[in-house]
KEDO-151334 format. One record per residue (C-alpha): residue in one letter; x, y, z. Coordinates in steps of 0.001 Angstrom, whole numbers, plus 500000, padded with zeros to 6 digits. Each point is the difference from the previous one (the first is absolute). Last residue first. Layout:
N
aXYZ...
//
This chain:
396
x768675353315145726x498748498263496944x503261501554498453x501402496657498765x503341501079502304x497837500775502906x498097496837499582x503086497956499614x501551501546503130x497252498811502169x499808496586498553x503627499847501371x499165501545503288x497312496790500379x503112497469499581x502670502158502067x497154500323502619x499237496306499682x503612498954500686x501050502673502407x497331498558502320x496966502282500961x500231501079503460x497264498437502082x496993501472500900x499631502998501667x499356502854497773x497291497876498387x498551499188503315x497528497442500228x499410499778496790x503770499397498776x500122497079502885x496893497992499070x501366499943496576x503234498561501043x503225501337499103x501818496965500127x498504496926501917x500998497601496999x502118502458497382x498579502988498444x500106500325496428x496000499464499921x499593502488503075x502441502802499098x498703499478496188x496027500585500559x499634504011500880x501982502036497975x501972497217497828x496626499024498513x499138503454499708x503514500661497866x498980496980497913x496786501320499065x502019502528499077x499625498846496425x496419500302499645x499970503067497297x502969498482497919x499008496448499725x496059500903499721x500747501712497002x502839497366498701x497138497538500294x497506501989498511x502240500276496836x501164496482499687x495879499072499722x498816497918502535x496867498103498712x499991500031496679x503764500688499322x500902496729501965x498810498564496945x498088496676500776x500655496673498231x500336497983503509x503719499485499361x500259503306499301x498355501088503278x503144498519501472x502643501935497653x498361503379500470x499870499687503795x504032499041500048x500728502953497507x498155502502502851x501817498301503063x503604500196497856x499315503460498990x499911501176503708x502594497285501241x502438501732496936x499395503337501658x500364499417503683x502902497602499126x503802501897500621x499040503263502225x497077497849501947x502342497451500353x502436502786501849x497287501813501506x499317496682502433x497101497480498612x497374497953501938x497143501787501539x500399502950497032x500203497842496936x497080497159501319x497543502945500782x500766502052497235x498905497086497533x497164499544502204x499014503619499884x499672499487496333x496932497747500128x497338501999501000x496748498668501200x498218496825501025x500932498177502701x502742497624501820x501406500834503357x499052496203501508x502667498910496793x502719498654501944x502213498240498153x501693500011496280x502118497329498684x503115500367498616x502589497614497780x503778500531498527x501214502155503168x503811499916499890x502276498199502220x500926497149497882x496164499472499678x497626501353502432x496254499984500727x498478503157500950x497002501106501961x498185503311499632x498229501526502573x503555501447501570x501129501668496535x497016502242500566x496355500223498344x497803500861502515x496271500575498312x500118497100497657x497826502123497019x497397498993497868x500460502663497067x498756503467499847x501063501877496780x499615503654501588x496702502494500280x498515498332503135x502629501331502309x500408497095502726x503496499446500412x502098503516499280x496942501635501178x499912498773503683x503736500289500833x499859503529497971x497443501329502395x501911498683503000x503224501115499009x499910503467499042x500577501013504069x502948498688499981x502042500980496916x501177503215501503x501259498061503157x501658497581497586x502236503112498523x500484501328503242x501176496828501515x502099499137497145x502161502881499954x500168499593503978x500962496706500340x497537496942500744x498608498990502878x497117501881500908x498705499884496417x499664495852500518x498225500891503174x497536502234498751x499163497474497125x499215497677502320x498001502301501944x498347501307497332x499535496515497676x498379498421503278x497582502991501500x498663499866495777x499418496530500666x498216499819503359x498247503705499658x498253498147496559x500600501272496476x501352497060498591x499390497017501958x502029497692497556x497916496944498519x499808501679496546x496599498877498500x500105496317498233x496823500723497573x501364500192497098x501754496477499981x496642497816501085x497375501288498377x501273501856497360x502826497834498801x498437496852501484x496703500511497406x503080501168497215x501554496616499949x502692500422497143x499388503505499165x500384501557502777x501685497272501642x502937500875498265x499839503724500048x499869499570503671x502722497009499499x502537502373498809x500757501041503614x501323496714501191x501832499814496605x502288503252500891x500013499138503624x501664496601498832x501904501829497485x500924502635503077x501224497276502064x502166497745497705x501899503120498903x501220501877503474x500747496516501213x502450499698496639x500869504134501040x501009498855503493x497385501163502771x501648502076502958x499753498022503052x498042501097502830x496890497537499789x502624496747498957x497832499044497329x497983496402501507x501017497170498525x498674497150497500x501513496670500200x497070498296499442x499596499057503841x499905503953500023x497129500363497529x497784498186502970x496886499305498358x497153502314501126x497347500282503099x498804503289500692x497949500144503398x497935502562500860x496815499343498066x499721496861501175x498661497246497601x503227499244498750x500840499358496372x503400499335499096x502978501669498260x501994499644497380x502595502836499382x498735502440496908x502053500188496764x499638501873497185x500932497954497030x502728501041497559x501901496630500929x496997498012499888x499420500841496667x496356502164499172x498024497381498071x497142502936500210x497469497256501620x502722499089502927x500791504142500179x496690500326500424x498801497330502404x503279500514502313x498931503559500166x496463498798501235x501044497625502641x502955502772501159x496599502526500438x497622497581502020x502363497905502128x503909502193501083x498201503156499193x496873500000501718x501879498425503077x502278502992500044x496901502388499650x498065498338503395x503055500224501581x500341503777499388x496323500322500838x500903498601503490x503091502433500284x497761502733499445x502659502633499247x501503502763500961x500328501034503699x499015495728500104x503393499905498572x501594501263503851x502114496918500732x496956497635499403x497293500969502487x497880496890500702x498486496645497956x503570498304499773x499309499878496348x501776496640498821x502136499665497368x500758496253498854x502956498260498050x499633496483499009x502133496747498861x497894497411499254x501469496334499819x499350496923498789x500545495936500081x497885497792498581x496836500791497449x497607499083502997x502005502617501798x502813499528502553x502012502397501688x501216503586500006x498372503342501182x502093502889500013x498670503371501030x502403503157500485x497928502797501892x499448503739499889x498056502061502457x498091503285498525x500034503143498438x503706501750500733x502363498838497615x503166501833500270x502432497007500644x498458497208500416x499733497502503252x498947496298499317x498163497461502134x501080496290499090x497284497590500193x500389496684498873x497814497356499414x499640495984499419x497853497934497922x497967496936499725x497568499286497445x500199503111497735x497312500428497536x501127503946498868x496874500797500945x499290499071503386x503824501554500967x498901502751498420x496712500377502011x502190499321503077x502385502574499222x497030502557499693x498285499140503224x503596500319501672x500053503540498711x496447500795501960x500916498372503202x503871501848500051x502841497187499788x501130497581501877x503457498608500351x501648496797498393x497110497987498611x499845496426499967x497580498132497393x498724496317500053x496915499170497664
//
């Protein structure tokens, strides 16, 4: 076997390329490694993998993308997360849980078209390493983070979150030993309640009130202190429909490929957030992190029906009334009462995700709140928008 390799790689993801390699049968082959900086990702070190060369089948090539956790502080998530355990719930979704929807919507005859669709990935025997296909060598791209979403993006995304969430009720009744075992017990991976977190959302929060106009500013710094106890209820009150939930849905963990400029094909990334609880936040999540006022003003509504018509239409296809499981009723319940949601989001989470590369860091806001850098007029135009919708809804 001959093989050349163009730079090395980390001990443990090097072990997993060369199990691959081993498994794929190829007799000589050659690799690149190109490292890879992203926007707003902050829990681990990202690579572009190709290996090409010869197989006993002739010639071949794997084209790979790997996260790696860099096994230290991670740009402040460890305030709010076990960045370990978030590996270890990525790499439960890409094998165990993307195996098992493929099974039922195979044995349901579901069309490939209506399918949920996870990336491919591979199995590594590190627990802090994700190894996946590389959608971008599929022509799949990354959301611009601080675009606004276009209503066809708008559309794609929420029915795939629409049929990502159905498959609780799914697996329910399809394999109900996973269901309970596996799906019910994925705990929210956020450190609610900790001093970490709840120092976090303050101080962020703090510094997002510090720099907007007065109006808004009293209005927000009313809001404050309600934030923490809502945070925690709006995604872990046992009374609501609770679905299997991504955890950060936003326009920038959702790939896109393009067709005369438009979006025609997504696919979702990024699921170490994932866990059992309530779904609606997610739809807030996606509307608030990616939308200005004026979308809001013109789609808010329709994207609302759109995400509930989109769940009805995929549990169809599985016989299974949406009724059953979600009723219209609840949904429009939970709609109303969790709707600022989005104005939390904007609190303490929108100056960092809008933020561009070495923007408004989060080392920075905890430092010194009332020193960090002076928010952009872009993101305090964005998060003054939400602002103003929340006044005029009368949630504030």
């Amino acid at each position: 076997m001959s093989y050349s390799q163009q730079s090395d790689l980390p001990p443990k993801l090097q072990e997993a390329i060369d199990k691959i390699i081993q498994n794929e049968n190829f007799k000589s082959y050659h690799i690149e490694v190109k490292q890879l900086e992203i926007d707003n990702s902050f829990v681990g070190s990202y690579r572009e993998i190709n290996i090409s060369g010869e197989s006993k089948n002739g010639n071949k090539e794997l084209q790979l993308f790997t996260k790696t956790n860099l096994d230290d502080k991670i740009n402040n998530v460890d305030m709010v997360a076990n960045v370990s355990n978030l590996y270890k719930i990525e790499a439960f979704m890409y094998s165990e849980f993307n195996k098992t929807i493929n099974e039922v919507q195979e044995e349901a005859n579901i069309p490939f078209e209506e399918r949920y669709v996870l990336a491919k990935s591979y199995v590594s025997s590190d627990e802090n390493t994700i190894i996946m296909e590389n959608l971008a060598a599929k022509g799949f791209t990354m959301y611009p983070h601080q675009r606004v979403i276009t209503l066809k993006f708008a559309e794609l995304a929420i029915q795939s979150l629409a049929k990502f969430h159905s498959f609780a009720f799914i697996l329910k009744e399809r394999r109900p030993l996973f269901y309970e075992n596996k799906v019910k017990n994925m705990k929210q991976p956020l450190l609610y309640g900790t001093n970490s977190f709840n120092e976090l959302v303050q101080k962020c929060s703090q510094y997002t009130i510090d720099n907007l106009n007065p109006e808004h500013k009293k209005k927000m710094e009313i809001f404050l202190p309600t934030i923490l106890e809502k945070f925690q209820k709006y995604t872990a009150d046992p009374a609501d429909v609770w679905c299997l939930v991504h955890g950060d849905f936003k326009s920038g963990n959702i790939m896109a490929q393009f067709k005369n400029g438009e979006p025609c094909e997504v696919r979702v990334v990024d699921y170490q957030f994932s866990f059992y609880g309530c779904s609606i936040i997610e739809l807030f999540n996606f509307i608030f992190t990616g939308t200005d006022q004026e979308f809001r003003k013109n789609h808010l509504e329709y994207l609302k029906n759109f995400y509930y018509k989109s769940m009805e239409e995929f549990l169809k296809l599985f016989n299974m009334d949406v009724e059953d499981y979600y009723p219209r009723a609840e949904f429009e319940r939970l709609y109303k009462e969790r709707l600022d949601y989005g104005l939390m989001i904007a609190l303490f989470f929108l100056p960092i995700i809008l933020a561009k590369k070495n923007e408004n860091s989060v080392a920075d806001i905890l430092d010194s709140p009332s020193n960090a850098p002076v928010m952009s007029d872009f993101i305090r135009n964005r998060i003054s928008g939400i602002v103003e919708d929340f006044i005029q809804w009368g949630y504030i």
